[in-house]
C-alpha positions as CSV (number, residue, x, y, z in Angstrom):
1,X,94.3,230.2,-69.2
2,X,92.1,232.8,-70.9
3,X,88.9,230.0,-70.1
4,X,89.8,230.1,-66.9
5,X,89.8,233.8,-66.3
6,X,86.4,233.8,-68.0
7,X,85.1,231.6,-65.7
8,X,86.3,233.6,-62.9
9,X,85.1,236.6,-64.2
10,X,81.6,235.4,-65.1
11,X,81.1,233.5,-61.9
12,X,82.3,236.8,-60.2
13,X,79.2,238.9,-61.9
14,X,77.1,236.1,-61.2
15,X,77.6,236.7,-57.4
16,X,77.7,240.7,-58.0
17,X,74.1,240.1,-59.8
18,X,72.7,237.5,-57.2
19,X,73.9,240.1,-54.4
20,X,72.1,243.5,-56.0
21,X,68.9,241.0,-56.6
22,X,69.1,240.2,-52.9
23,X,70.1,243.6,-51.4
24,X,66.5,244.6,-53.7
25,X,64.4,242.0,-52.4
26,X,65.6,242.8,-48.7
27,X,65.4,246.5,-49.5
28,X,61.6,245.9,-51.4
29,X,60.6,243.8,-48.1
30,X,61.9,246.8,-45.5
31,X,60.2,249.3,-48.4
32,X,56.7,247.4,-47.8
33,X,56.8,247.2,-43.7
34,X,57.8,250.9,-43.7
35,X,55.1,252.3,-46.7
36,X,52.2,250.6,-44.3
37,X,53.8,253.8,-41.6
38,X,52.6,256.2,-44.0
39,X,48.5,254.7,-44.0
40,X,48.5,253.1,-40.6
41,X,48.2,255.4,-37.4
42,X,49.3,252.5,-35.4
43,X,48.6,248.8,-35.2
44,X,45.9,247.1,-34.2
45,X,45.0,246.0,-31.0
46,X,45.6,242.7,-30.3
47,X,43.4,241.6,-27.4
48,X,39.8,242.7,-27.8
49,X,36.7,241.9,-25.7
50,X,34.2,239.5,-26.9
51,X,31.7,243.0,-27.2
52,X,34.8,245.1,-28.7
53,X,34.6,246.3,-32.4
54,X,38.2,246.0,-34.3
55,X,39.4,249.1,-34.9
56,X,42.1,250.5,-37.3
57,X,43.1,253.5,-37.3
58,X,45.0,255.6,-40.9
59,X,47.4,258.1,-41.2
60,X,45.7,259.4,-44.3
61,X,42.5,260.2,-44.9
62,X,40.4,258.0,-47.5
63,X,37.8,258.9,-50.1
64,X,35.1,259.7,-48.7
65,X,33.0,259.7,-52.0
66,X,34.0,255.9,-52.4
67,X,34.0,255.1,-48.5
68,X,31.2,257.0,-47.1
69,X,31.1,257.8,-43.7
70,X,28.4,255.7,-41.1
71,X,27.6,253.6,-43.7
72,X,28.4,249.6,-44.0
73,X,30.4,249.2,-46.8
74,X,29.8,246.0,-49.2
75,X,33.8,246.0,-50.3
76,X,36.0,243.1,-48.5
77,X,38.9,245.0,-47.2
78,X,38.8,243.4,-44.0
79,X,38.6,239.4,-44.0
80,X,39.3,237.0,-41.4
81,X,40.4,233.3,-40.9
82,X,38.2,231.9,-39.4
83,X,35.5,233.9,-40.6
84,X,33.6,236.8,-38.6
85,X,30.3,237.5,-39.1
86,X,29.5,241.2,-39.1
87,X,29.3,244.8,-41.1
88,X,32.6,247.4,-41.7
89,X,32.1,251.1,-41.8
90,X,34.3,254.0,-41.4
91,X,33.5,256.0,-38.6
92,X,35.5,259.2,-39.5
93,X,38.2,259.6,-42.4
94,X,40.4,257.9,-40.7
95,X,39.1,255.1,-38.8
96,X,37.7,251.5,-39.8
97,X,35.6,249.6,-37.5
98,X,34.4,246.2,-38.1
99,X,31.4,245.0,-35.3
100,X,30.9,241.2,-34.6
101,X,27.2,240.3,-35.3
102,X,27.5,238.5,-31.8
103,X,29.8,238.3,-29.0
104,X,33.0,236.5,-30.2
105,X,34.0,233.2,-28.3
106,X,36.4,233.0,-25.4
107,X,39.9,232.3,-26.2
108,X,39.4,232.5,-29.7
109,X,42.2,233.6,-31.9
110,X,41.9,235.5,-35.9
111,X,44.3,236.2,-38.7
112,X,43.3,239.4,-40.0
113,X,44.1,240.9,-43.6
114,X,43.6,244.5,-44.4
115,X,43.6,245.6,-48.4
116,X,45.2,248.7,-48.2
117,X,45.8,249.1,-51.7
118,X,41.8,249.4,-51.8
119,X,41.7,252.0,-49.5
120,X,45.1,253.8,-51.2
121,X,45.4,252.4,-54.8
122,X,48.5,255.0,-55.5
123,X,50.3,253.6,-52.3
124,X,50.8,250.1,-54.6
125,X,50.9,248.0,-51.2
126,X,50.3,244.3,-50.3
127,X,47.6,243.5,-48.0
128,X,48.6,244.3,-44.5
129,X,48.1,240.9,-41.8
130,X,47.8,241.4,-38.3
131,X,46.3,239.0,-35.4
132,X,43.6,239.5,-33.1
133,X,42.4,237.1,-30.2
134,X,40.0,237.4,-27.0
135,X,40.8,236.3,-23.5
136,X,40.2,232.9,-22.2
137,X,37.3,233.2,-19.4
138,X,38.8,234.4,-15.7
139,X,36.4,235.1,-12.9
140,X,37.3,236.1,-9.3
141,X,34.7,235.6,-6.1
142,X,33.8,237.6,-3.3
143,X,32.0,237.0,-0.3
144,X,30.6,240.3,1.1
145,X,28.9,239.2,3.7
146,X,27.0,236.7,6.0
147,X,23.4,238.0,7.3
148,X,22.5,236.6,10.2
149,X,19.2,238.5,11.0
150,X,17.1,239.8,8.4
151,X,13.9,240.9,9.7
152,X,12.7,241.0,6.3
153,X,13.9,237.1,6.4
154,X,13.1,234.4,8.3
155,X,15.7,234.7,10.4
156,X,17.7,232.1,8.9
157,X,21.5,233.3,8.1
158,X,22.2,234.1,4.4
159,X,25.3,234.4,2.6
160,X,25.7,237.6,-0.1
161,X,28.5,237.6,-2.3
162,X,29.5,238.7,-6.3
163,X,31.6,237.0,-9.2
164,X,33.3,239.3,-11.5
165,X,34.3,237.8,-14.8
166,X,36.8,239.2,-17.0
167,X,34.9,239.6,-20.0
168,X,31.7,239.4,-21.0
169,X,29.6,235.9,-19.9
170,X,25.9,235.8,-21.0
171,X,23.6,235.8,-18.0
172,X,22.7,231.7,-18.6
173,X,26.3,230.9,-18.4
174,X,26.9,233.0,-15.2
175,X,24.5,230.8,-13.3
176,X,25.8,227.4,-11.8
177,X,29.3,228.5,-11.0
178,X,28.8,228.4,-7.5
179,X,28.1,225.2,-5.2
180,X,27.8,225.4,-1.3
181,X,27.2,223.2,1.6
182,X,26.6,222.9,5.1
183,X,27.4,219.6,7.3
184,X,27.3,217.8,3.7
185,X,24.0,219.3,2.9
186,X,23.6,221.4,-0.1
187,X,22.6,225.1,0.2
188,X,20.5,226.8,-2.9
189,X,22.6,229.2,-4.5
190,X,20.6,232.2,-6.3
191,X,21.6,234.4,-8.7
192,X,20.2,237.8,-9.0
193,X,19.2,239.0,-12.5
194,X,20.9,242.0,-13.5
195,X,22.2,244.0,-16.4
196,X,25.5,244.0,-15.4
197,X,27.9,242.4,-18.3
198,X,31.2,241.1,-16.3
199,X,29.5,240.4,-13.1
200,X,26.5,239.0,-11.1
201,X,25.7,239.1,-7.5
202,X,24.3,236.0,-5.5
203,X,22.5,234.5,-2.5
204,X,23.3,231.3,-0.3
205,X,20.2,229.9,1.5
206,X,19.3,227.5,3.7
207,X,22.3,227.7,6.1
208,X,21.6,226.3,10.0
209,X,23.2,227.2,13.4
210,X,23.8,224.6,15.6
211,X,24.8,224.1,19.1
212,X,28.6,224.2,17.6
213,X,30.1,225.8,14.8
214,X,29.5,224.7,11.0
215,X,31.4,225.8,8.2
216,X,29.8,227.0,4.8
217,X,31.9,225.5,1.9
218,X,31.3,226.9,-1.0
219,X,33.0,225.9,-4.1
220,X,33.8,227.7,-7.8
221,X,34.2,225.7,-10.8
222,X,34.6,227.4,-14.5
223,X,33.7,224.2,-16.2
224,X,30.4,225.4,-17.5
225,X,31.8,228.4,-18.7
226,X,35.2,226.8,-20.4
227,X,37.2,228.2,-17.7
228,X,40.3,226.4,-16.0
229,X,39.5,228.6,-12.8
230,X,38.8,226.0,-9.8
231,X,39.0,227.2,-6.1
232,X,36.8,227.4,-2.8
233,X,36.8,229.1,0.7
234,X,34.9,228.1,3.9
235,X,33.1,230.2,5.8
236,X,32.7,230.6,9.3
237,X,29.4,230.5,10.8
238,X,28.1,231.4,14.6
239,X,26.5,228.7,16.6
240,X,23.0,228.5,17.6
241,X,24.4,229.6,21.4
242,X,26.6,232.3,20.7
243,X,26.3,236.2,20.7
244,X,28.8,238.5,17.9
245,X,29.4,241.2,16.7
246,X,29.2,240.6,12.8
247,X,30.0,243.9,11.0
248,X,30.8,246.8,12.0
249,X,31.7,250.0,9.6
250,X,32.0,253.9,9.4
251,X,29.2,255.0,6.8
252,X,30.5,258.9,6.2
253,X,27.7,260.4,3.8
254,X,25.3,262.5,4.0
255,X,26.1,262.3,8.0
256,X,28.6,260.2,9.7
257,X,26.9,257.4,10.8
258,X,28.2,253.7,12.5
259,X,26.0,250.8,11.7
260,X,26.9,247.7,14.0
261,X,25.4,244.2,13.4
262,X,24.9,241.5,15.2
263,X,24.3,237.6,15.2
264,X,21.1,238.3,16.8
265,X,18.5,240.7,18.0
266,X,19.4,243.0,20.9
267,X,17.6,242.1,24.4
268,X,15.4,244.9,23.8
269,X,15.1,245.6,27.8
270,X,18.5,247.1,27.0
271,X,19.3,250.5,27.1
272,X,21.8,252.0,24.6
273,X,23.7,254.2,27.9
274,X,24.8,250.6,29.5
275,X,26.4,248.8,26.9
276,X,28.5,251.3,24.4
277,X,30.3,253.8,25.0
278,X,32.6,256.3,22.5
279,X,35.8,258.0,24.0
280,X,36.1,261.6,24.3
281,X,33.1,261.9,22.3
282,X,29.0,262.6,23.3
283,X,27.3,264.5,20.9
284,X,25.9,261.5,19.3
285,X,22.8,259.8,18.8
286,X,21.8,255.5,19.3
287,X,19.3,253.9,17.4
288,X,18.5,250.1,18.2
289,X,16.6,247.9,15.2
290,X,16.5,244.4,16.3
291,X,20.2,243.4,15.5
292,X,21.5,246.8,14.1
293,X,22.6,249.8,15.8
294,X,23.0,252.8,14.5
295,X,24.7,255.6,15.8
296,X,24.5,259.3,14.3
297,X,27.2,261.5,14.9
298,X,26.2,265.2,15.0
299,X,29.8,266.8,14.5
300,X,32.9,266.3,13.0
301,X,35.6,266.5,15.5
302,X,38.7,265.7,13.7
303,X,39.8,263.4,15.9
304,X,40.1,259.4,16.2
305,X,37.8,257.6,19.0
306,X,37.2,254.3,20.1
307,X,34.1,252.5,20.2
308,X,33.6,250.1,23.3
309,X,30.5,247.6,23.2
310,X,30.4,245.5,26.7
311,X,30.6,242.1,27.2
312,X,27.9,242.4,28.9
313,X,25.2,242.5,26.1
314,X,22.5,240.1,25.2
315,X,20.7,238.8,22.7
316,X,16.5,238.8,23.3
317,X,18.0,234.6,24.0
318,X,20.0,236.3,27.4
319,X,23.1,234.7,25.8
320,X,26.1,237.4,26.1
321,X,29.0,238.8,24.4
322,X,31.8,237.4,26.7
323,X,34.4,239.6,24.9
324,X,34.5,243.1,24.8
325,X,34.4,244.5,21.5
326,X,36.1,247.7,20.7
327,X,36.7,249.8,17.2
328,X,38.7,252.6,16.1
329,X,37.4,255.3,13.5
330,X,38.0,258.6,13.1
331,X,35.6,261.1,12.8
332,X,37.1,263.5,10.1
333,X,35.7,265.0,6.7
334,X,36.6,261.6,4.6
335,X,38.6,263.1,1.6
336,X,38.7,261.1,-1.8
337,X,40.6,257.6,-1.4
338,X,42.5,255.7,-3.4
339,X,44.7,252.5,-3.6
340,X,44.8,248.9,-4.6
341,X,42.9,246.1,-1.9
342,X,46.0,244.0,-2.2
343,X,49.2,245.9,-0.8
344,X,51.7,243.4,-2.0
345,X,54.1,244.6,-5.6
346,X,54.4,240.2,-6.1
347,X,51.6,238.9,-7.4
348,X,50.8,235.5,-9.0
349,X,49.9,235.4,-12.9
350,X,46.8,232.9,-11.7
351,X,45.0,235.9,-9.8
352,X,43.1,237.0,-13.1
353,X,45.4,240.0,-13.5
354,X,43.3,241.8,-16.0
355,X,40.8,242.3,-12.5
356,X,42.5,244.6,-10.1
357,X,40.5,245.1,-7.0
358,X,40.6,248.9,-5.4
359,X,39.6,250.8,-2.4
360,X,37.5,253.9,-3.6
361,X,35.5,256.5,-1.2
362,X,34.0,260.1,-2.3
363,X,34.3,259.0,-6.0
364,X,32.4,258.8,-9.0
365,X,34.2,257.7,-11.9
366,X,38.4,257.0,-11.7
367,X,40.7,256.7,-14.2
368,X,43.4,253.8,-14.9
369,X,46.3,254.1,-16.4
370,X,49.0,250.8,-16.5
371,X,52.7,251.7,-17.9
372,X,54.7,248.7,-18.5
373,X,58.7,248.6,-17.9
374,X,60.1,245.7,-20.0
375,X,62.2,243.4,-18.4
376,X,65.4,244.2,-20.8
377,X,64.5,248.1,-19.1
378,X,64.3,246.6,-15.3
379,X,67.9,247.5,-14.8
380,X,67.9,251.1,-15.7
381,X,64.5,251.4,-13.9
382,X,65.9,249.9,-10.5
383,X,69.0,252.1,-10.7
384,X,66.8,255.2,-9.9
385,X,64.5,253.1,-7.7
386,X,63.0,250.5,-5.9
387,X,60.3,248.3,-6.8
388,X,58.2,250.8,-5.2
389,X,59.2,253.3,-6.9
390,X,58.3,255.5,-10.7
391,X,61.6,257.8,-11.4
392,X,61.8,258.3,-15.3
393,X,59.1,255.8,-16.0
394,X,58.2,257.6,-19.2
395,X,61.9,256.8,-20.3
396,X,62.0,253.3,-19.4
397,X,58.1,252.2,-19.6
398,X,56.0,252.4,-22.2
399,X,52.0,253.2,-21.5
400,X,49.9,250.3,-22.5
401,X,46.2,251.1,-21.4
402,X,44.1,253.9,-19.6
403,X,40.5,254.1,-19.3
404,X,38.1,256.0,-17.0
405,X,35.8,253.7,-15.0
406,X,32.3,255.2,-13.9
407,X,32.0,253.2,-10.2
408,X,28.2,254.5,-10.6
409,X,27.2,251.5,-13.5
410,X,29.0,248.9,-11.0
411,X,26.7,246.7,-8.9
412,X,28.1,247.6,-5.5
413,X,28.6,251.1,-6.1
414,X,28.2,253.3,-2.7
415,X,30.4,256.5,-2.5
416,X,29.3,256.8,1.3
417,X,31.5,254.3,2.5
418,X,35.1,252.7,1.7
419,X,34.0,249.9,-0.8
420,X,36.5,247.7,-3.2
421,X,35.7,247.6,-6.4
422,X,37.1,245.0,-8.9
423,X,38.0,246.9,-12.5
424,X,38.4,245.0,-15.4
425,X,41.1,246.1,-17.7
426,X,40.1,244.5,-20.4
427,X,42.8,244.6,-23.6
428,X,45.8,245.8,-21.2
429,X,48.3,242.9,-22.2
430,X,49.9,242.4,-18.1
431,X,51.2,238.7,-19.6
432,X,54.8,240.3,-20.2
433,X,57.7,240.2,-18.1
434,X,59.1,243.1,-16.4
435,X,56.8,245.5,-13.6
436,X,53.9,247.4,-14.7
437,X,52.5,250.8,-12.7
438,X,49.0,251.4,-12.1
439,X,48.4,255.1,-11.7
440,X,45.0,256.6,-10.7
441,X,43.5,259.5,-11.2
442,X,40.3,261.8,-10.6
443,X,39.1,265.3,-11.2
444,X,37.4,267.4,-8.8
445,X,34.1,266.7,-11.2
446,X,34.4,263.6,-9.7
447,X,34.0,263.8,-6.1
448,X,30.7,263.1,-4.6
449,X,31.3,265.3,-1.0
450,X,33.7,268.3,-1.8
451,X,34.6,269.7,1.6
452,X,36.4,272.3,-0.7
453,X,40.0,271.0,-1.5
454,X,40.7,267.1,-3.0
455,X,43.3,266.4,-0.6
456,X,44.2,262.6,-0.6
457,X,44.1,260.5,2.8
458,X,46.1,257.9,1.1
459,X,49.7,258.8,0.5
460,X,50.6,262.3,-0.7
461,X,48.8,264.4,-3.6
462,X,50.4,265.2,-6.6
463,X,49.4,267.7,-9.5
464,X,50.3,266.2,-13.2
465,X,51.2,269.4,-14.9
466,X,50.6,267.9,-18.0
467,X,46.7,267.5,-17.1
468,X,46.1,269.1,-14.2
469,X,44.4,266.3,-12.7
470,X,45.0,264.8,-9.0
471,X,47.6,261.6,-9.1
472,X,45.3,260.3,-6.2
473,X,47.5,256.6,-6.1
474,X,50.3,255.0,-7.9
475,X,51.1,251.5,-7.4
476,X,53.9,249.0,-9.1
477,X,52.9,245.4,-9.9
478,X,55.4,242.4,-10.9
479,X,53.4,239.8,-12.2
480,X,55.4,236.2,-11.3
481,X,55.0,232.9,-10.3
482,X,58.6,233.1,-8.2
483,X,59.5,234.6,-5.4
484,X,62.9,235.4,-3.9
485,X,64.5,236.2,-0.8
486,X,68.4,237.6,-1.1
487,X,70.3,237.7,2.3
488,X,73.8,238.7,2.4
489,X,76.0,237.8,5.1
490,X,78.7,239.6,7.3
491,X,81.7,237.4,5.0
492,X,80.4,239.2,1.7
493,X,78.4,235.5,1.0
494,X,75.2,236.9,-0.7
495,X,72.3,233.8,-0.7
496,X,69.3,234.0,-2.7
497,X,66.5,231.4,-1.9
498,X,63.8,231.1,-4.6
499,X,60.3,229.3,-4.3
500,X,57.3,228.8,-5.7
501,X,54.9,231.9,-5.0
502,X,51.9,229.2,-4.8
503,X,53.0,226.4,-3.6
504,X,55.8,227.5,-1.0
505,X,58.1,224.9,-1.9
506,X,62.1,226.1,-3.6
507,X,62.5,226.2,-7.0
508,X,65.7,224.2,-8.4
509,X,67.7,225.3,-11.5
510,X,66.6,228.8,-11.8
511,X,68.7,231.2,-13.0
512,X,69.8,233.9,-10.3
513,X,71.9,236.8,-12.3
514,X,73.4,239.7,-10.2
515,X,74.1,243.2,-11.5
516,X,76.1,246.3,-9.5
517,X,74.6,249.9,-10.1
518,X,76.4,250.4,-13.4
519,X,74.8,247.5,-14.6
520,X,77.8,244.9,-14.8
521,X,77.4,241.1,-14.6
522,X,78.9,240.3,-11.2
523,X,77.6,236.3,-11.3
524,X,75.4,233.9,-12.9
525,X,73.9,230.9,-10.2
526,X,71.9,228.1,-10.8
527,X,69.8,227.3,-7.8
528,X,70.1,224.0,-6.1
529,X,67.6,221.4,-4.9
530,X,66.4,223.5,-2.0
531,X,66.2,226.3,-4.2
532,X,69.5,228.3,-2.9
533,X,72.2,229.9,-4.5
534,X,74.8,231.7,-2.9
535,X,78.1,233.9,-4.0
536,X,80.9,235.6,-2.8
537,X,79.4,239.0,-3.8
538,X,82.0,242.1,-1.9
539,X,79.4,244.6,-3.7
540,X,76.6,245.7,-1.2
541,X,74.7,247.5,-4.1
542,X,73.5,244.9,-6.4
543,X,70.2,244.2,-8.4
544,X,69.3,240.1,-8.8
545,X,67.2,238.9,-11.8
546,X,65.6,235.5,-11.4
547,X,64.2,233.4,-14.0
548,X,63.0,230.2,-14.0
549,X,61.6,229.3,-17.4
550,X,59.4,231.9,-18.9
551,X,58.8,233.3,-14.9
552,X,60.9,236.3,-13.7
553,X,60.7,238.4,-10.7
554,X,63.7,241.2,-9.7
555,X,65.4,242.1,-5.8
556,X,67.7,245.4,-4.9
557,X,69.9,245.3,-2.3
558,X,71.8,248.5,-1.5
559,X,74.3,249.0,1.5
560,X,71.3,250.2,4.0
561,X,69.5,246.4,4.4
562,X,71.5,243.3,4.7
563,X,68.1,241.4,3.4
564,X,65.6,241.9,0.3
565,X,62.5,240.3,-0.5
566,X,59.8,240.4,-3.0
567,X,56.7,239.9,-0.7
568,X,55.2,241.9,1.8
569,X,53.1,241.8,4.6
570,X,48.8,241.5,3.4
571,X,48.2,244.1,6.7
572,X,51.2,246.7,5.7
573,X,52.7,246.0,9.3
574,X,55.9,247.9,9.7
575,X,58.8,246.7,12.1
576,X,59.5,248.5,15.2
577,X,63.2,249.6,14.9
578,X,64.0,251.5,18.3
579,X,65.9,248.4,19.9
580,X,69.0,247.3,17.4
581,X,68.7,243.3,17.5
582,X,69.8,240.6,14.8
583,X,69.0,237.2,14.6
584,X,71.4,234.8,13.1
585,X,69.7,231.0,12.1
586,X,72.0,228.3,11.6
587,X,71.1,228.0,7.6
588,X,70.5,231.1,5.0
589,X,67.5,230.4,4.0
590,X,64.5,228.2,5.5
591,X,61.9,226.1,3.8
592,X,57.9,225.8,4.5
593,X,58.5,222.9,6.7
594,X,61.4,223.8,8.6
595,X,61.6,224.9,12.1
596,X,63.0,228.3,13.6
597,X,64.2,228.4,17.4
598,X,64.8,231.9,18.3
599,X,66.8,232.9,20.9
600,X,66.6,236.8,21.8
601,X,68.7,238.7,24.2
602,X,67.9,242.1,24.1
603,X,70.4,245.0,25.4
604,X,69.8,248.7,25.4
605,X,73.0,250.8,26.0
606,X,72.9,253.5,28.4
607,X,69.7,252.6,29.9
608,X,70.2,250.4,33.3
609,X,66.8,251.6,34.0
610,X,65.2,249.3,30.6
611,X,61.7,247.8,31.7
612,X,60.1,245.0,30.6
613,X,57.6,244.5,28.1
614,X,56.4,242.4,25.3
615,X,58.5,241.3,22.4
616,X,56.4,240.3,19.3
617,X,58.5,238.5,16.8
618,X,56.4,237.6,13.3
619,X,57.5,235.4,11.3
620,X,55.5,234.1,8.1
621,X,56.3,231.8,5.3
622,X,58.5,232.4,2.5
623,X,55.4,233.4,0.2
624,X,54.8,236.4,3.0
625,X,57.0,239.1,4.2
626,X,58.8,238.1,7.6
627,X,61.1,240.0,10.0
């Protein structure tokens, strides 16, 4: 009996022992990961450029006898796997940088180990590891535009456009991205030597008119470069026999000017007087130079005109217009402008999301600023808004990048006219579930005209007490490969259709969760084959989470609109609502290839009187907003 009890007993301070040893160890472990708070500012960043230094930044400052400042220091406390070639200095007390002898390869990844108990012997820590990579190689391209007449030229049309990469590409590797033809004749493709590191500008020669119209292809391949980027475009081009208007655009600095360009050179027997005309508008001034026009405007007259070129107008060939062509501009002092090329809040995770294209006028340098909003945070953020909205973003998001972007150092810099710029934001991690805001900003050190005020023409100024600067624009992004329609019908059935944001076509056995205000589970779906899932949902206030592997995208519905989507239309088109109308199809939800009969029957109440007129019903694909 007495063995027994010692055994007990013994076995029971064996577990008492093994417990304390454990609770240490844990405690020792939690001990280590919070001492590194007390010499680390903050961690490292994890995605650098191929150009970018690492930097780490201390809480403490170190010796500066033993670390001197500026200098490269001979001491391994930075190593990495695979090894980096380069030299490690301190830039201040408190910051360590380590520069790459050359630009680091694309898509490369590093373990990184710090030894902080060199830099703090007292602090008695093990060497700190932290990862580092560089981006895979993106690149978006642009065609600016096609040059028809060049009297510098031969006269033969020539295409202009740009490639932006997202990183840095040496100059040798930028060249041979680009292939074109013509009729299945190749066209020389030149690239133009700059010193521009993410982007290069080129020329497509050798293109023909012909007696009917014959496409430019012109085809983008990352191959050379390692990239999995692989797309093309085809571009229009006039025949031999026809007569266009090819550009035409409001140049506002120093003078208000409108340049007009042609296919061809004006019949130069022409006078200005018979051909264009400008309402309510004549102090004003026409140049002609072969295919340009130019006209000067001598005033501002805060007003919007119309431009009217006749149909009437030849080329030195005699071959006409046949259309009228007619433009609207307004003649006003152009403020500063701001806001994204692309009006949509859904876009795919294939655009290169690290570019961002904007529209800039009247501005020197901008600055960027991206807050993210985690996906386990979507809720909260959609109770106090749409997707459109930024209510308590500082509660909910997190900021994860800003730099100021001088538009001067980028190849297509003109402050005269509206001009989109692509930005690269380069180590802002947009991979991540969840909606991220891009805010811009500006000073008034910025603007190239000041007409004495920085009022914006895009959406309405605000003042960030905080800085002081203009919020010029403010625009939310969810980055997904999904997109999803919710209707909800007049028997409380609430349908949600999800496809593939690419391709068009549904998306089966994706997970469709809906959520009331106060953030209860009301239903979990699985979508079917056609991508549909539907619920008896008596709540008209709901929020619908949709994942489909490691792709999510969000919808709010509230009682004000029986349908939500998360596209919208490219052109911003809004829907006339002054006649009440509803059509009903015979299934919730229609695929790419399905067809849509509509039958309308419109009825205005107290109004015998109601005249005709055109009805224009637009209806796009599920990838595009519809009404």
């Amino acid at each position: 009996m007495n063995k027994k009890i010692f055994q007990i007993v013994f076995f029971a301070m064996v577990l008492l022992t093994f417990g304390v040893v454990i609770k240490n160890y844990v405690n020792s472990i939690e001990s280590d990961i919070n001492d590194y708070t007390c010499v680390l500012d903050e961690e490292p960043q994890s995605k650098i450029s191929r150009l970018s230094p690492i930097i780490i930044r201390l809480a403490q400052d170190i010796d500066d006898k033993k670390f001197p400042v500026d200098k490269p220091l001979q001491d391994d406390i930075l190593q990495f796997t695979p090894p980096i070639d380069g030299y490690i200095y301190f830039t201040d007390k408190k910051t360590i940088e380590f520069q790459p002898n050359n630009p680091l390869p694309a898509g490369a990844a590093y373990s990184c180990k710090l030894n902080v108990k060199k830099l703090f012997p007292a602090a008695k820590l093990k060497p700190f590891h932290f990862k580092i990579s560089t981006p895979a190689t993106t690149f978006t391209v642009k065609i600016n535009e096609v040059v028809y007449y060049d009297t510098n030229k031969t006269g033969t049309p020539y295409i202009k456009g740009h490639i932006t990469f997202n990183d840095y590409v040496a100059f040798d590797k930028k060249r041979g991205l680009i292939d074109a033809h013509q009729n299945n004749r190749k066209l020389s493709v030149v690239y133009l030597p700059d010193n521009a590191v993410h982007s290069i500008n080129f020329l497509i020669n050798g293109i023909k008119r012909t007696k009917h119209n014959k496409n430019v292809v012109i085809k983008w391949s990352g191959k050379p470069i390692n990239s999995e980027i692989d797309d093309s475009t085809s571009i229009d081009i006039a025949s031999a026999n026809s007569f266009k208007v090819v550009y035409c655009k409001l140049q506002h600095f120093p003078k208000p000017v409108l340049k007009i360009r042609f296919t061809d050179a004006i019949d130069n027997k022409i006078t200005p007087a018979s051909f264009i005309n400008i309402t309510q508008l004549n102090d004003y001034s026409i140049a002609i130079n072969q295919n340009e026009v130019t006209i000067l405007f001598n005033s501002i007259t805060n007003n919007t005109h119309k431009l009217q070129i006749s149909k009437t107008l030849s080329n030195n060939k005699g071959i006409t217009l046949n259309n009228d062509f007619n433009f609207n501009f307004d003649l006003t002092h152009p403020y500063p402008i701001i806001y994204f090329y692309d009006s949509s809040h859904y876009i795919s995770k294939n655009r290169s999301p690290n570019i961002i294209d904007v529209n800039v006028l009247n501005l020197k340098r901008i600055t960027v600023k991206v807050t993210h909003v985690p996906d386990k945070n979507m809720i909260q953020f959609l109770q106090v808004n749409d997707i459109t909205g930024k209510n308590e973003l500082e509660r909910v998001g997190k900021s994860i990048f800003i730099k100021t972007f001088n538009l001067q150092d980028l190849l297509n810099y003109n402050p005269n006219e509206l001009t989109v710029y692509s930005l690269n934001l380069l180590g802002a991690d947009l991979s991540k579930n969840g909606l991220y805001n891009f805010e811009f900003t500006y000073d008034t050190n910025n603007v190239v005209y000041n007409f004495g005020n920085t009022v914006i023409a895009k959406d309405s100024a605000q003042i960030d007490k905080k800085t002081g600067t203009n919020i010029a624009y403010s625009h939310n992004i969810i980055f997904s490969e999904l997109h999803a329609i919710a209707k909800r019908t007049t028997l409380d059935t609430l349908y949600v259709m999800v496809s593939n944001q690419n391709t068009g076509l549904p998306v089966k056995n994706a997970k469709v969760e809906i959520f009331d205000y106060q953030q209860n589970r009301l239903a979990t779906l699985i979508t079917d084959n056609n991508g549909v899932a539907k619920a008896k949902i008596k709540n008209h206030n709901v929020f619908v989470r949709v994942q489909h592997k490691s792709q999510i995208t969000y919808l709010k519905l509230s009682c004000k609109n029986s349908i939500a989507k998360n596209s919208e239309s490219a052109n911003g088109v809004k829907p006339n609502r002054g006649l009440l109308c509803h059509i009903e199809g015979l299934k919730p939800a229609y695929l790419p290839t399905d067809s849509l009969h509509v039958g309308v029957v419109i009825k205005k109440s107290g109004s015998p009187d109601f005249k005709s007129g055109n009805l224009e019903i637009m209806l796009e694909s599920p990838n595009h907003f519809f009404f």
